[in-house]
N, C-alpha and C positions, 0 to 999 in steps of 0.2 A: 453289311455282312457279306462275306464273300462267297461265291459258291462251293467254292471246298467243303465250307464251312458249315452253310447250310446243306449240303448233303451228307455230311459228318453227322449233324445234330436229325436229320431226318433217318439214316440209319440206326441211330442210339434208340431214337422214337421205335422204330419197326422192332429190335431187338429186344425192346423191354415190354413190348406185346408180347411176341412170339414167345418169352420168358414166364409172363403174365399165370400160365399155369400154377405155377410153384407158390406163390402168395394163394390163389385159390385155393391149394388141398392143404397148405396149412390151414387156413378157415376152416373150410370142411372139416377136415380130422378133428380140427379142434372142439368145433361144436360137438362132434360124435363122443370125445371121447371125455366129453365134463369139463372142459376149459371154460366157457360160457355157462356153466348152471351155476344156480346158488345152491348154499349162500357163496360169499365172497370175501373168505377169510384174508389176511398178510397169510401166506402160508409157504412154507419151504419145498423146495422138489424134491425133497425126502417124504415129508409127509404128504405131500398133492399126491406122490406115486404108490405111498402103502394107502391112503384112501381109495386110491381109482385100481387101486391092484394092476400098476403098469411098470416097469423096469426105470428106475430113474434115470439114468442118460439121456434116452428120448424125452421124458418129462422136465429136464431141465436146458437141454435145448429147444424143445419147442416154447419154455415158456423165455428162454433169452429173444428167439424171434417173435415173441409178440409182442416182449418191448420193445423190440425194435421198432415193429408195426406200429407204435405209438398205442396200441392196446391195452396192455399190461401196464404197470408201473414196478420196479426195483428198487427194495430199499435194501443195502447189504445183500445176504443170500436169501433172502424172501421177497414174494410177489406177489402183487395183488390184479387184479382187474380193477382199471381207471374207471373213477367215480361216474363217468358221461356212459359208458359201457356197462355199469352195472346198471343203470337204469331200462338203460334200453333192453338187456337180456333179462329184465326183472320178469319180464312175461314169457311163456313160451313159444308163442307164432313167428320171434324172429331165430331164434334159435332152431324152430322145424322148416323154418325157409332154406338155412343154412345145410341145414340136413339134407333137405330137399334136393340142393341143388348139388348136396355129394353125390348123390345119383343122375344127376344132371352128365357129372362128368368125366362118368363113366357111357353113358349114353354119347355126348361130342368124340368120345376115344374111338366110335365106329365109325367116326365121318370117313373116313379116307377107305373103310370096305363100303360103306354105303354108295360112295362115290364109282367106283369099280364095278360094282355089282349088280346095282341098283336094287331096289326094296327094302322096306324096312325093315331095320331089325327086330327079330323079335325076341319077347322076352324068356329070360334063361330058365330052368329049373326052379334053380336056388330065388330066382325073383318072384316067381310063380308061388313060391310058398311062402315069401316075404309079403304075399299080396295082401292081404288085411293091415297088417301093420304101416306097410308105405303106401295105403289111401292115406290113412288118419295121418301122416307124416305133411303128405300133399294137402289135405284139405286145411290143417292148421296152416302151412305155407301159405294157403290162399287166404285163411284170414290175414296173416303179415301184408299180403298186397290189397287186400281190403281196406285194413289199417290206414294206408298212405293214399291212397285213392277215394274212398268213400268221401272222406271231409272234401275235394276237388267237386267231386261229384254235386254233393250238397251247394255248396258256393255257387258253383258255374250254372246247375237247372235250375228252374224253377219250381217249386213244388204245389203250387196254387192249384187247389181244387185235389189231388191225389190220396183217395184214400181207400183205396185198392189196388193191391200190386202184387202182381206174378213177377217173382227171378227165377228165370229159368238158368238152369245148370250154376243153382248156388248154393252147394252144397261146402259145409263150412260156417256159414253163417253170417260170414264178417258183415258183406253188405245189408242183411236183411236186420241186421243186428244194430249196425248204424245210423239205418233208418227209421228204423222202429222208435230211435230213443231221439232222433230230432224232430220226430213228429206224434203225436201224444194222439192222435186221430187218425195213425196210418196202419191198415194192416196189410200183412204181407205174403200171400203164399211161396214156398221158398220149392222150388220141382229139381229133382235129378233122380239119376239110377238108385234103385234100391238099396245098395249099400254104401253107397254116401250119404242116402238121405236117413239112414240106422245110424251112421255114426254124428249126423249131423245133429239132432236130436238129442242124446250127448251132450254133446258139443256148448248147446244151446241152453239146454235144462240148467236154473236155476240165475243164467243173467236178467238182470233189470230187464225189464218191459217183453222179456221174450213169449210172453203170454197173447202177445198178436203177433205171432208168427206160423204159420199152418203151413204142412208140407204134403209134399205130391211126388209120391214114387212114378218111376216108368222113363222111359226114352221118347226126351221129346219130339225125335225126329221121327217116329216109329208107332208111340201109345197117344191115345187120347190126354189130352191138356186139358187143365182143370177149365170147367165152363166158361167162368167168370161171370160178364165181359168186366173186364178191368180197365181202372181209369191210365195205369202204363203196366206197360212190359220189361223188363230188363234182361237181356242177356250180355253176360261177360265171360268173355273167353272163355267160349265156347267155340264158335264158326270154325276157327282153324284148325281144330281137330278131325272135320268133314269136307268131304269135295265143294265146288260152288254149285251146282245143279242140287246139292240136299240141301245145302244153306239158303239156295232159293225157294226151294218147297216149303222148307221150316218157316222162312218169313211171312209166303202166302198162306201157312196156317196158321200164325200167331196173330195176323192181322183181323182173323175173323172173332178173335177172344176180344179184341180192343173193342172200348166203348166210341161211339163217334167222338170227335176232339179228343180222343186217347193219345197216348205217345209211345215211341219203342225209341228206349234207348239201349244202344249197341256198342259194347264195349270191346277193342280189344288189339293187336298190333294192325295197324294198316301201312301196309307202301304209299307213296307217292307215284306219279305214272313213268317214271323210270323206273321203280321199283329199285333203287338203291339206298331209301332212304325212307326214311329214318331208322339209324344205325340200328338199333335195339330188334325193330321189327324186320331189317334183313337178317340176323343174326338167329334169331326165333326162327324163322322161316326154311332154314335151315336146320332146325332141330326138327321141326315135325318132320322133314324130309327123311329125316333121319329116325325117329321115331314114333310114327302113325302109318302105318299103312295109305291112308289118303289126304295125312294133312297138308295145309297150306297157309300162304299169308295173304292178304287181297288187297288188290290196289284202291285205294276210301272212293275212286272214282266208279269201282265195279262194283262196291258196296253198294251205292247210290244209284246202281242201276238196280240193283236186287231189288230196292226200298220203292222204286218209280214202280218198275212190272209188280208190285202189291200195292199201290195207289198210295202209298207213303210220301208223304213230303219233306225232304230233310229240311229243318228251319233251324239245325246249329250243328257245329262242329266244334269240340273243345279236345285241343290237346293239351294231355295230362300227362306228369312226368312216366318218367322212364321208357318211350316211345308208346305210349297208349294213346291213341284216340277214340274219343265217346262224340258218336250220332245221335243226333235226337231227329225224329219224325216221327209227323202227326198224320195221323189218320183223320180226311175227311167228313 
């Protein structure tokens, strides 16, 4: 291939990033505005828009671009959502991810004043009063990434001996929910802020096995942590919401919950010691900058020093899709 050429092909590349937006807030939108719910009629953009009470022109080209997306499917003037897609929106955690991340991308629209300005932004009025509703929007999102992650989790640890466990900042439930139901002798205390852990409750009421799961209001970096001591701890993203000097504190005080031979597993984007990599977690790292007053992302080599100055031993390292990596150490 000649260099023209390949610089032809690596601009097309750059440009259809930089494009990249445009496929994103169709998703978004669409999720929002009942593209993605059921049921999952053949149904015409006549009638998708007197049901959704929306102006049919937009409704019937957004549903021509989601067949195009391979989304959709088209027979004549009616559409349906492809049978692999109806599955997967059959639930609503992936459909509030989706949502989720419609405000995601509103949030990246500040990078370029965040960059100028520096501090985060903060949040509007109108968000302010949206605040109840976009928890339970995020916390359903975070069981979606429970979902994909949990089963990884179970595989790659081992579970011998664990049958008391703290998740701290798992509000949601996914994890303590997946837990719960692979292990018939595991309970689980599930700790976050008081009104994640109201909706989590909710949330949780009424699934299989949720009846060993007990929850712990308060801020763990802040209130007292349930006694325990527990045979592990788990925290998932969480840490990069706070500076490295609280995440250090937080560790020297989780490790006094742990039982001897206890474990703390630590979930959540890490750099590598360039810190340009892995793609996902400089991307992330970037968004707290942008939206947390002190968050961060940390390079898994600075994690493991947090883990040493609390006498923690890391004895594994699993990465899990979408740049997540999970630490396990034992406590002495």
């Amino acid at each position: 291939m000649s260099d023209e050429r390949k610089s032809l092909d690596s601009l097309t590349a750059l440009l259809e990033q930089a494009g990249g937006y445009a496929t994103a807030k169709v998703l978004t939108t669409s999720a929002k505005l009942g593209f993605f719910s059921p049921p999952f009629p053949l149904v015409s953009p006549e009638d998708f828009a007197q049901d959704r009470q929306l102006p049919v022109r937009g409704v019937r080209l957004l549903l021509n671009v989601l067949t195009g997306l391979g989304i959709y499917e088209k027979k004549g003037n009616k559409f349906r959502l492809k049978e692999g897609f109806r599955q997967l929106f059959g639930g609503h955690e992936l459909l509030d991810d989706l949502i989720h991340h419609d405000r995601l991308y509103d949030v990246w629209g500040r990078l370029e004043e965040r960059i100028r300005l520096g501090g985060s932004v903060p949040l509007s009025e109108e968000e302010k009063g949206h605040y109840p509703e976009s928890l339970a929007v995020f916390l359903r999102a975070m069981r979606a990434h429970a979902a994909y992650l949990a089963p990884e989790i179970l595989s790659e640890v081992s579970w011998e001996g664990v049958r008391d466990m703290l998740d701290i900042g798992g509000g949601g439930g996914g994890y303590a929910l997946a837990f719960v139901k692979a292990f018939p002798n595991l309970k689980i205390t599930v700790a976050d802020l008081p009104d994640a852990i109201e909706l989590t409750k909710d949330m949780v009421a009424g699934e299989r096995k949720s009846h060993r799961i007990l929850f712990h209001s308060g801020n763990a970096y802040t209130d007292p942590l349930p006694a325990g001591p527990f045979d592990r701890i788990f925290i998932s993203h969480l840490i990069h919401i706070y500076p490295a000097d609280e995440n250090q504190a937080l560790i020297s005080k989780v490790v006094r919950h742990l039982k001897p031979g206890g474990d703390l597993l630590l979930l959540d984007y890490f750099l590598d010691d360039t810190e340009t990599r892995p793609r996902e977690a400089v991307l992330f790292r970037l968004l707290m900058m942008i939206g947390t007053p002190k968050g961060d992302c940390y390079r898994l080599s600075e994690a493991k020093d947090w883990l040493a100055q609390s006498r923690l031993v890391p004895t594994a390292v699993h990465v899990l899709p979408r740049g997540n990596t999970l630490i396990v150490a034992k406590k002495g």
